[in-house]
N, C-alpha and C positions, 0 to 999 in steps of 0.2 A: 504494500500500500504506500509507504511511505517513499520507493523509490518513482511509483506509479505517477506518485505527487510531483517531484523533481524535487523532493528533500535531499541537503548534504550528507555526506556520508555519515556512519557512528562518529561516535567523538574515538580519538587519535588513544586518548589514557581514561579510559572508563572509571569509573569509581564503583568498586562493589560494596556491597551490604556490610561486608566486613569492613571495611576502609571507613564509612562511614560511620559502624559503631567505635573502632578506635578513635575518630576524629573527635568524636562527641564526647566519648569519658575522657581524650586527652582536657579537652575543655570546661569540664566540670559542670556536663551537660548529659541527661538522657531524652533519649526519642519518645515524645508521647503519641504524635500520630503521624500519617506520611500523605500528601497529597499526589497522586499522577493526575496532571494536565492534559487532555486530549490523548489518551494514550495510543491511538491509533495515527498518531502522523505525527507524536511530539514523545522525546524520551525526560521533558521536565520533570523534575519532581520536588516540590515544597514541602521539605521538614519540618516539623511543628517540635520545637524541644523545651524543656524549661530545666533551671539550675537544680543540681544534686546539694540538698543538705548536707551540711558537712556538721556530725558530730563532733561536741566537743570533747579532748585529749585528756585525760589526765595525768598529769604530772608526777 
């Protein structure tokens, strides 16, 4: 479909599922929900995350 369109090709460095949960705990971030945009002619996707409590340490 999406070549049918004259869409450019995939992206060059994909980002997988895994990449992305790394990227988010490096960030002190988890994933609440994921949006796909048009998924039939668009590989977008908007991640919905919010900050990880950080318990306090004891000393």
């Amino acid at each position: 479909m999406k070549r049918w369109l004259g869409h450019q090709v995939l992206a060059n460095y994909p980002v997988s599922n895994a990449d992305i949960k790394e990227l988010l705990q490096r960030s002190g971030l988890r994933e609440v929900r994921r949006y796909r945009l048009v998924s039939l002619v668009s590989e977008a996707v908007y991640i919905v995350a919010e900050r990880i409590a950080v318990s306090p340490q004891a000393t």
